[in-house]
Phi, psi and omega in degrees: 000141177271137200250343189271043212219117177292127163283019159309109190344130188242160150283129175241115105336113201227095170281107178115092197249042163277205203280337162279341169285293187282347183280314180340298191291308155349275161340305179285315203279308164324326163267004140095029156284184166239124190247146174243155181207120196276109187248128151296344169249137183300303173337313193265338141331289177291358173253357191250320175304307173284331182211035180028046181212124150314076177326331193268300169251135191037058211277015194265331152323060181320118162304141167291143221264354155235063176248096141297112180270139190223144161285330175256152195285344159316288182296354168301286233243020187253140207039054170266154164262313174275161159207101142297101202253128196226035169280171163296145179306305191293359166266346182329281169350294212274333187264329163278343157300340196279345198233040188277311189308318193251003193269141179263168200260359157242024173261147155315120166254167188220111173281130149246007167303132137282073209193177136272144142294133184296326198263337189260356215017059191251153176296189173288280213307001185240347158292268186341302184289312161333301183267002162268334199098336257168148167271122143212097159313296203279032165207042208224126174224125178269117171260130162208206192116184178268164204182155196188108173328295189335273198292356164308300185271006187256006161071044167272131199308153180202160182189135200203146178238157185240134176234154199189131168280008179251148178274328207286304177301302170312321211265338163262337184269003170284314184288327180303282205270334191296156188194162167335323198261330228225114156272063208256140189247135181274144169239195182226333193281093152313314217280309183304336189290317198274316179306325174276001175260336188265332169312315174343293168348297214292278187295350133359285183296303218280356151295319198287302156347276178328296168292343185272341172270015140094023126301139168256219222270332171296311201293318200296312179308287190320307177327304155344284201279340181241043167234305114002343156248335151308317217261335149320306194278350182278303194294330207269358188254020188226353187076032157286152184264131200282022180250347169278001175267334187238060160243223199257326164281359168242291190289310205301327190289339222259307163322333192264285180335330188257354173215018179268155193271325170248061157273150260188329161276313161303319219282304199277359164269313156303335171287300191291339178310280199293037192044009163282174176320118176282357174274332196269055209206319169278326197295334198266000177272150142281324190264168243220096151273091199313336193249026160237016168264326162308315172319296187330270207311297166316308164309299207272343175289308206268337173296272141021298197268338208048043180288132167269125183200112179236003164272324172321292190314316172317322175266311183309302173291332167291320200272002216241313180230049151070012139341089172322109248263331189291282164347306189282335195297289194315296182308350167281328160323296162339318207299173178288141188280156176199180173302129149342000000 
């Protein structure tokens, strides 16, 4: 990791105060930037302001006291040098368009969505260029890796990667955000970083899936190990590099996601696993399970592609056409035997 790079205080922007938004800011304000953090409901402003404390997400935390909360988004993002964006992929579009006017042209954008857009299938970075107008390659940097808010801000070891095809921008948000606990490592690979933080999602549920019909931990391994080769053949038929598939933003996301007790996509994979409902499974989250919106956008891109993605499809048919969680388990068993 590079070490010779100064960590001098930035204006940080932190677009977006669910729970991955505030630990993000949490992280900047520890390294003793200024950070401002942009909530769409006035109630979680005005309570981060008045009590350092996110009512809503990792509300057990007390904020650091040079975290400011704002609702407009202008004044988030006026003289930042960073601007973080931490909304659901499918707000992308629409929250950046909100910030063209007022964003200046040497600030950092930092993508932390995880996703495909459902109606264009385009990655963040090309939705995000898309909706600025303007290339910015060179100031464009995508954060993912495995990373779980929580233990992010309870200061539990974490290491993440930031990719940018320019090294100079990843390379500041390395010296920036890095810290004893909190790693963040540079790539060059966009295109591999974001595709593999939104498949990831995907085989999630169906890990999730799997453990709630009373399969164990092989069936989980297997999920794994062919959701990693999905997750391969898609980025790589997209211009990804395949050792970014077996890194901190492909296995590694994909490992934690697929076995961790608070992934939020396991989660909605194990409730239907045990047959509930996928609508009565959302009504009971506040947060923004990515991958099942994701399901979507991915299934018609590997289609799109003549890509073989049969847990997509598989999930894609439980959450899309009413597919029994048995029926999709089986048929991921089920497939014909071949070579590895």
């Amino acid at each position: 990791m590079t070490t010779d790079l100064p960590a001098a205080s930035q204006k940080v922007a932190v677009i977006g105060s669910g729970s991955w938004g505030t630990a993000l800011a949490t992280i900047a304000a520890r390294n003793h930037h200024d950070v401002k953090l942009w909530a769409r409901e006035p109630e979680v402003a005005n309570e981060i302001n008045l009590t350092h404390r996110n009512p809503y997400y990792l509300s057990t935390f007390e904020l650091p006291t040079n975290i400011s909360a704002t609702t407009d988004v202008s004044n988030a993002i006026e003289d930042a040098d960073f601007v973080l964006l931490v909304v659901p992929s499918h707000a992308m579009r629409e929250t950046v368009g909100r910030l063209r006017s007022n964003l200046a042209a040497r600030t950092i954008l930092v993508n932390a969505a995880k996703g495909v857009e459902t109606t264009t299938l385009l990655r963040m970075e090309q939705v995000i260029t898309e909706a600025l107008e303007e290339q910015i390659e060179a100031r464009y940097v995508a954060l993912s890796g495995p990373s779980f808010a929580f233990e992010v801000v309870k200061g539990e070891p974490t290491a993440i990667v930031a990719a940018s095809r320019n090294p100079d921008a990843s390379q500041r948000i390395q010296a920036s955000f890095s810290s004893g606990a909190f790693r963040v490592y540079t790539n060059t690979d966009v295109i591999g970083v974001e595709l593999g933080g939104a498949v990831k999602n995907v085989v999630a549920i169906a890990s999730g899936v799997v453990r709630g019909l009373g399969f164990g931990t092989n069936a989980v391994a297997a999920i794994i190990t062919r959701g990693l080769a999905e997750m391969t053949r898609l980025a790589l038929a997209q211009g990804a590099r395949a050792e970014t598939m077996a890194g901190l933003a492909g296995l590694g996301d994909l490992v934690l996601t697929c076995t961790g007790e608070l992934s939020r996509n396991r989660h909605v994979g194990l409730e239907l696993g045990r047959g509930r409902k996928l609508s009565e499974i959302l009504g009971e989250m506040r947060e923004v399970a990515e991958g099942v919106k994701t399901t979507s956008s991915i299934f018609e891109l590997g289609r799109r592609l003549g890509i073989d993605m049969p847990i997509t499809a598989s999930i894609h048919a439980l959450l899309y056409q009413d597919k029994p969680a048995i029926e999709a388990a089986n048929e991921l068993m089920g497939r014909p035997l071949k070579r590895e």
